[in-house]
C-alpha angles and dihedrals in degrees: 000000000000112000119203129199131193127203141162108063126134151137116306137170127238109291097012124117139239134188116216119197129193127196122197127188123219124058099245082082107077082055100059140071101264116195135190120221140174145210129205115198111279102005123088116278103255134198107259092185144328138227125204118206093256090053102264118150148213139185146195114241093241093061098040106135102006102061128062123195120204136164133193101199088197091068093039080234128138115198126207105195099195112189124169097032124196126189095249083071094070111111129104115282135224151188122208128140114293115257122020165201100118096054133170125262092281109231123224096282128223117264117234109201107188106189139130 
């Protein structure tokens, strides 16, 4: 059972930049699609980006630009570089496979607070 762990949330003030990391456990995981997401209180949790083993990445629209997803599969970590960053990108952040449904056991997130 693979166990994931995300770290590196905080609060930030508008325009300033944050780097998310997430460690997983198990060694299926340097072989799958791994995605960050994120929930704000009270809306549905979303996929932010994705990371394919190879290195090949996709976006949501709302963090084009801004955002940078990165991986190193010899430390089982998957990295979410925010720059930019806006108050409508507080919410808790999290890394699971991409897509689902089959995902992983989610860990506890890291919360993003985006305020001045």
């Amino acid at each position: 059972q693979v166990q994931l762990v995300e770290s590196g949330g905080g609060l930030v003030q508008p325009g300033g930049s944050l780097r998310l990391s997430c460690a997983a456990s198990g060694t299926m995981f340097r072989w799958n699609t791994m995605g960050w997401y994120r929930q704000a209180p009270g809306k549905e949790r979303d996929l932010v980006a994705s990371i394919t083993y190879m290195g090949a990445t996709n976006y949501a629209d709302f963090v084009k630009g801004r955002f940078i997803i990165s991986r190193d599969n010899l430390k089982n970590t998957v990295y979410l570089q925010m720059n930019n960053l806006e108050p409508e990108d507080t919410a808790v952040y999290y890394c699971n496979l991409s897509p689902g449904p089959n995902y992983y056991s989610w860990g506890q997130g890291t919360q993003v607070t985006v305020s001045s």
